[in-house]
C-alpha positions in Angstrom: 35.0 -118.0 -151.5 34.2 -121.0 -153.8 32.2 -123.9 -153.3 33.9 -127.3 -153.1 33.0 -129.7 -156.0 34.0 -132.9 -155.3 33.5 -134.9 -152.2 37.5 -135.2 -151.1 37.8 -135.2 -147.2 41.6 -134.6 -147.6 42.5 -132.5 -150.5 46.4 -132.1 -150.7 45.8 -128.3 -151.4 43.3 -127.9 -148.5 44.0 -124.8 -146.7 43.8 -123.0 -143.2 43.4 -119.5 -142.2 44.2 -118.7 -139.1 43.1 -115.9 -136.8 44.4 -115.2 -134.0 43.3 -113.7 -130.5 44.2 -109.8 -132.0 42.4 -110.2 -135.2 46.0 -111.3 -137.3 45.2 -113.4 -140.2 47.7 -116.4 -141.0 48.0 -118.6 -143.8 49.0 -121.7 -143.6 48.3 -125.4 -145.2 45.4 -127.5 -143.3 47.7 -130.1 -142.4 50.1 -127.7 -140.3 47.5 -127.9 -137.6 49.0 -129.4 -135.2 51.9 -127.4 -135.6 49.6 -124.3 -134.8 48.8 -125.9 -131.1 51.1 -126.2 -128.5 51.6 -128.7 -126.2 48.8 -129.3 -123.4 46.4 -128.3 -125.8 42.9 -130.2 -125.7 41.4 -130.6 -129.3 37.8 -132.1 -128.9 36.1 -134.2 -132.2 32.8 -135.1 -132.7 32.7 -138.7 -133.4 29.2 -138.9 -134.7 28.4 -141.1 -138.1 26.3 -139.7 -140.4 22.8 -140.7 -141.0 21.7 -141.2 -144.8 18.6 -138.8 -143.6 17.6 -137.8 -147.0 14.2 -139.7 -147.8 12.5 -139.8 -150.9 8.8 -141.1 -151.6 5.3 -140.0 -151.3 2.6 -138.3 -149.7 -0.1 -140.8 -149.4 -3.5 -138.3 -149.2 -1.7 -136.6 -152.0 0.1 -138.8 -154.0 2.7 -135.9 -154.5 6.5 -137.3 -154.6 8.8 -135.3 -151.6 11.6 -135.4 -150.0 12.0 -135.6 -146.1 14.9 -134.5 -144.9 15.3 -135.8 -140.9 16.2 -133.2 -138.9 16.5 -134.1 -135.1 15.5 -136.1 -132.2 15.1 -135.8 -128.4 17.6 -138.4 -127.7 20.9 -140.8 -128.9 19.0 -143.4 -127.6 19.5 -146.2 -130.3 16.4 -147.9 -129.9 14.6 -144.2 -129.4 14.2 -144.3 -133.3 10.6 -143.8 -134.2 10.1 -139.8 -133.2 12.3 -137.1 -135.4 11.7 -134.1 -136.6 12.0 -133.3 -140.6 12.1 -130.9 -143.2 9.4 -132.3 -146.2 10.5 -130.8 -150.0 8.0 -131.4 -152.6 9.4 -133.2 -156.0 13.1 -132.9 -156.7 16.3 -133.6 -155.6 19.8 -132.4 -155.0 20.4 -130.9 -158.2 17.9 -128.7 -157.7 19.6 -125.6 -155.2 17.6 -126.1 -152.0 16.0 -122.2 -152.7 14.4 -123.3 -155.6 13.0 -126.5 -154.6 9.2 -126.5 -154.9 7.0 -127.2 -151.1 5.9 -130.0 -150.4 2.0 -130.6 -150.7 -0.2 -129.5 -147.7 0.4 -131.4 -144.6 -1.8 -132.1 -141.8 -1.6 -134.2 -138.4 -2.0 -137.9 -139.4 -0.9 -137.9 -143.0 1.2 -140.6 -143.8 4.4 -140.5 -145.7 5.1 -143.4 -148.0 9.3 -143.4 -147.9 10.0 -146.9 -149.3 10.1 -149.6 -146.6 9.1 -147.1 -144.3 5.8 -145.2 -143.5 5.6 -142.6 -141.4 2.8 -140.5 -139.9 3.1 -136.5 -139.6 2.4 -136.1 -135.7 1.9 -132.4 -136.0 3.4 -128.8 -137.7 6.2 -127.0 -135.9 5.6 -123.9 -136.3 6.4 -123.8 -140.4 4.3 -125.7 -143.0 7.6 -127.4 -144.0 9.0 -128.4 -140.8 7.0 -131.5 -138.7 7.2 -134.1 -136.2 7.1 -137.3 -137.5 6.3 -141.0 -136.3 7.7 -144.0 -138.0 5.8 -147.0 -138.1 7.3 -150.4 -136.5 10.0 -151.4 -134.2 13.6 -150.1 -134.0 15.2 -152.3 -135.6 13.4 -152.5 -138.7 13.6 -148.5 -139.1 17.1 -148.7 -138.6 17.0 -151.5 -141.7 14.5 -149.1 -143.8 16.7 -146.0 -143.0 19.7 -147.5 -144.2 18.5 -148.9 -147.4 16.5 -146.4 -148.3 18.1 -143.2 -146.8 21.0 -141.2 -148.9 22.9 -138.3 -147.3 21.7 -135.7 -147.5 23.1 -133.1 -150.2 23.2 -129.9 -151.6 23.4 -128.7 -155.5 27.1 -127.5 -155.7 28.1 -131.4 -155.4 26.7 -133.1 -158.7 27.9 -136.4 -157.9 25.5 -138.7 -155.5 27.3 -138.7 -152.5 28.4 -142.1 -151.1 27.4 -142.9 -147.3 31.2 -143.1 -146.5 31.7 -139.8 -148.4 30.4 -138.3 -144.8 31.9 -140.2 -142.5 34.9 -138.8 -140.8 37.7 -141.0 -139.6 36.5 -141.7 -136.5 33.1 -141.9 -137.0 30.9 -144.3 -134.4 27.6 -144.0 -133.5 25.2 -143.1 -136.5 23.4 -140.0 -135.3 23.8 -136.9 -137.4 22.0 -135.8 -140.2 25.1 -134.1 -141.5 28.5 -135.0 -141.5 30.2 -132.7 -138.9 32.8 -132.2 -142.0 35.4 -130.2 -139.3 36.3 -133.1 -138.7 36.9 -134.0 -142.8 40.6 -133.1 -141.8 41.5 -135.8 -139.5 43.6 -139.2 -140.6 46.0 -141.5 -138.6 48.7 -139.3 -139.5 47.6 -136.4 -138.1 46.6 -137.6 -134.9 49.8 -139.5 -135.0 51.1 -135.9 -135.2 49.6 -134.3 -132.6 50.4 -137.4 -130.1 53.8 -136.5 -130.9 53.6 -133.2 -130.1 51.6 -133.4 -126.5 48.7 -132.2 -128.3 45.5 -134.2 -126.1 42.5 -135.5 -128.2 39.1 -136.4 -127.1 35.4 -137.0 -128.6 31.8 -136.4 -127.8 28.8 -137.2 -130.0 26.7 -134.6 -131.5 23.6 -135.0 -133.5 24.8 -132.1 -136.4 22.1 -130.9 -137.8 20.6 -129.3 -141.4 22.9 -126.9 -142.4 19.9 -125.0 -144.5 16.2 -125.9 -145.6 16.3 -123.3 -148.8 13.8 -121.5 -146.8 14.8 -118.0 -145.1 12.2 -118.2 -142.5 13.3 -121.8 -141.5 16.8 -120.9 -141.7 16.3 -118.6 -139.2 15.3 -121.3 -136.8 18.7 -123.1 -137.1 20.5 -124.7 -135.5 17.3 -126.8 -134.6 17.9 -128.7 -130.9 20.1 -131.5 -130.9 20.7 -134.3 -128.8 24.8 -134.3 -127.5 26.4 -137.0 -124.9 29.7 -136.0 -123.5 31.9 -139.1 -122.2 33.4 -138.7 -119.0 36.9 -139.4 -119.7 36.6 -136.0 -122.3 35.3 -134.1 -119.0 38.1 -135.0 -117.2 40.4 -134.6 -119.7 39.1 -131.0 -120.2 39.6 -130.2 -116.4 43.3 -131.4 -116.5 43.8 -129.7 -119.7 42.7 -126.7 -117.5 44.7 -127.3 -114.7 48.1 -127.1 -116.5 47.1 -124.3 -118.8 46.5 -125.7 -121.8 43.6 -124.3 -124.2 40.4 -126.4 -125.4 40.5 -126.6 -129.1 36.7 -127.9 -130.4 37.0 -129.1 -133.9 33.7 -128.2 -135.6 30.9 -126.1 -134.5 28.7 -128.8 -132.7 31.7 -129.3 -130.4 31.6 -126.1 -129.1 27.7 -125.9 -129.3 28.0 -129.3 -127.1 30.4 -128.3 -124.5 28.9 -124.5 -124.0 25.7 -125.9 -123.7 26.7 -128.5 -121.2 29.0 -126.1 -119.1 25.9 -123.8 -119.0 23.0 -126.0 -117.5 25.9 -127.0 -114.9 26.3 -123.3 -114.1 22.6 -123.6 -113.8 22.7 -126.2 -111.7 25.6 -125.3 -109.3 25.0 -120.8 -109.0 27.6 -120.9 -106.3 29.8 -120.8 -109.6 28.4 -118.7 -111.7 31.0 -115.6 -110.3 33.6 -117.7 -111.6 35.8 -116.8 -115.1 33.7 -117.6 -118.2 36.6 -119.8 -119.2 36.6 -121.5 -116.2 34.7 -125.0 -115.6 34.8 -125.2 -111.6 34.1 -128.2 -109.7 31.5 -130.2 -111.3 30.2 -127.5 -113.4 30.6 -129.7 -116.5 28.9 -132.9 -116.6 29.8 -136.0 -117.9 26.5 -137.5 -120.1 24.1 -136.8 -122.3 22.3 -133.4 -122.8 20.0 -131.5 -125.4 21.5 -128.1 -126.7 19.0 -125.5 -127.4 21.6 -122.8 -126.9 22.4 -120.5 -130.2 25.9 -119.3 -129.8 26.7 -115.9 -131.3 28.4 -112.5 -130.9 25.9 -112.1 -127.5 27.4 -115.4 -125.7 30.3 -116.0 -123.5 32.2 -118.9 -124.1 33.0 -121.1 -120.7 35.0 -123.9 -122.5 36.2 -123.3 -125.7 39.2 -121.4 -126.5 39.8 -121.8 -130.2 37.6 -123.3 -133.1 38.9 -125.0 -136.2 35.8 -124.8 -138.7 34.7 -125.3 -142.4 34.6 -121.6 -143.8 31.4 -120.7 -143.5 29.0 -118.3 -145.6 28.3 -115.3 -143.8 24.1 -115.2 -142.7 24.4 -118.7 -141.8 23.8 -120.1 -138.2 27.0 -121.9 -138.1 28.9 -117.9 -139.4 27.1 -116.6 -136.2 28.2 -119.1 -133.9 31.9 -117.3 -134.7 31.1 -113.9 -133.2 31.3 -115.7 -129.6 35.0 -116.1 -130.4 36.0 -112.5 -132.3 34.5 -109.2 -132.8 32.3 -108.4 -136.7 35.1 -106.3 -138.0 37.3 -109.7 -137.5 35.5 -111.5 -139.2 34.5 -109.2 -142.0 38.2 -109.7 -142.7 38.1 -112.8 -142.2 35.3 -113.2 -144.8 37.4 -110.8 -147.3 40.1 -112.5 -147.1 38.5 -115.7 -147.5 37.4 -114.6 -150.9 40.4 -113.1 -152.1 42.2 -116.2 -151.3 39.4 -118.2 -152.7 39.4 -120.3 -150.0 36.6 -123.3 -151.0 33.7 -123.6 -148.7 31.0 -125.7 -147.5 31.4 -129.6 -145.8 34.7 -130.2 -148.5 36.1 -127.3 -148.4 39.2 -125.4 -146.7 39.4 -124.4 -142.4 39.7 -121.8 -140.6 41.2 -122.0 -136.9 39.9 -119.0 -134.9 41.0 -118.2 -131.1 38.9 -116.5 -128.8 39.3 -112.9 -127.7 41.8 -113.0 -124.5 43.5 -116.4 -124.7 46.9 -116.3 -125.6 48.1 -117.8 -128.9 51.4 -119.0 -130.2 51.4 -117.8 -133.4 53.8 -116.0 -135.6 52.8 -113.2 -137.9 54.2 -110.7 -139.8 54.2 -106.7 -138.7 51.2 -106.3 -141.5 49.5 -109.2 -139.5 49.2 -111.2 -142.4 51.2 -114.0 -143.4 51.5 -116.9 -145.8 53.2 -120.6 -144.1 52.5 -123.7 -146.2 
């Protein structure tokens, strides 16, 4: 796998790999999605706008420049803007790969952070000398203002160009809540949603705070995905349980999607144990819950999915969170093919790059293959 250069959302050679509920690999071009649903199919977007959460200044006992990189909140709350929680570099920027960017200096409880218009004091450590709570100074409205003139996406070395705030919006972007773009959803455009109207193909949204999708430091990276604050509208609930009703599968486009909805159909298993005998897949009456939640959960090859049928993804590096969250829907030899053939393909990775569409283990698929179980469709 290659990285993706260039900051194109829609690349007229992006790809798609399918896999499908047996482990058979399928080629195919990204915009023969819809095509790879069937009709009564549910796919689920995460309409969140990206923050520019990548802020640069100083440390004022110190004088040192850093970077602070916001990382979550409790809350979508728009006017519950003064508490995050951020990852502080020390000088630098994205040129630098995020492994070799130096620490920031020593940080202690009350320090404040000089980051332009803002200032900021550092509430406490979490747990890692690089990772705090933070309090900004003032009233919403002017952090909102100091965010957004001062704030740039955040961004990663393989891209050399300063990214744009627009470069990280998807098409349906709405509330500005995630400190990443959640770049599944890079593929979308009128036309394709056009597309999949046409073909019966349901679509629905909920908001997800995406988080850091590394911190350059192995210890911290093992912490991810940090918690982050989800709200799931109620016409998506409902349309998940008529979806269900008839048959039809729940497609999540990105990985905050599913984290979203399996964390939300958990604490409503939680909440009604008369349930919990039911069908993994199954949602049951009132066991997902329209509003807004805080996922803590860490999907991997140990979870069972209650929602979520099939994933459409960026192609992820293998070691990272979001490459873990995959084993809930395939088993590791899967998706060390996956990963091979990723590479031999050279498939393009990270937030610009190619898809992959993966269906869980025991949900039927309409998809054709060859008798090698490999097969090229463009």
């Amino acid at each position: 796998m290659k990285a993706a250069t260039h900051p194109i959302q829609r690349p007229h050679d992006a790809r798609l790999l399918q896999i499908d509920e047996h482990g058979r690999l399928q080629h195919h071009a990204r915009s023969a999605l819809p095509d790879l649903l069937r009709r009564g199919d549910l796919l689920v977007a995460n309409d969140a706008a990206t923050l520019p959460a990548s802020l640069h200044g100083q440390h004022g006992r110190s004088g040192t420049a850093i970077e602070v990189r916001l990382a979550g909140r409790p809350t979508l709350a728009v006017d519950a803007v003064r508490d995050f929680s951020a990852v502080v570099f020390g000088p630098g920027d994205h040129r630098q790969r995020t492994e070799e960017r130096p620490p920031p200096p020593p940080l202690e409880p009350g320090d404040v952070l000089l980051l332009g218009p803002l200032r900021a004091h550092v509430r406490r450590l979490l747990g890692h000398p690089r990772l705090i709570a933070l309090r900004f100074e003032g009233v919403p409205d002017t952090i909102w203002a100091g965010i957004a003139r001062h704030g740039r996406p955040v961004q990663y070395a393989y891209l050399a160009q300063p990214l744009a705030l627009w470069d990280s919006w998807t098409r349906i972007a709405a509330l500005p809540v995630a400190f990443e773009p959640p770049s599944a959803g890079f593929l979308l455009d009128w036309a394709l949603l056009d597309a999949l109207r046409a073909a019966g193909i349901g679509f629905a949204t909920l908001t997800h705070a995406a988080g850091l999708s590394s911190t350059g430091d192995a210890a911290l990276d093992e912490r991810l995905p940090l918690d982050e604050p989800y709200r799931i509208p109620p016409a998506t609930v409902a349309a998940i349980e008529r979806t269900r009703s008839a048959g039809g599968r729940i497609v999540a486009l990105g990985t905050t999607v599913t984290r979203a909805l399996e964390h939300a159909a958990e604490q409503g298993a939680l909440e009604h144990p008369a349930e919990q005998g039911a069908p993994a897949h199954a949602t049951g009456s009132g066991a997902l819950q329209p509003g807004e939640g805080l996922a803590t959960n860490r999907l991997s090859r140990h979870t069972p999915l209650r929602i979520v049928d099939g994933l459409v993804s960026g192609a992820h590096e293998p070691g990272s969170s979001h490459h873990a969250l995959l084993g809930a829907f395939t088993d590791g030899a899967t998706l060390a093919r996956m990963d091979a053939a990723l590479h031999t393909a050279g498939y393009r990775g990270h937030e610009y790059g190619d898809s992959v569409l993966l269906w869980r283990v025991g949900r039927r698929s309409q998809c054709t293959v060859s008798q090698t179980g490999l097969s090229h469709t463009s």
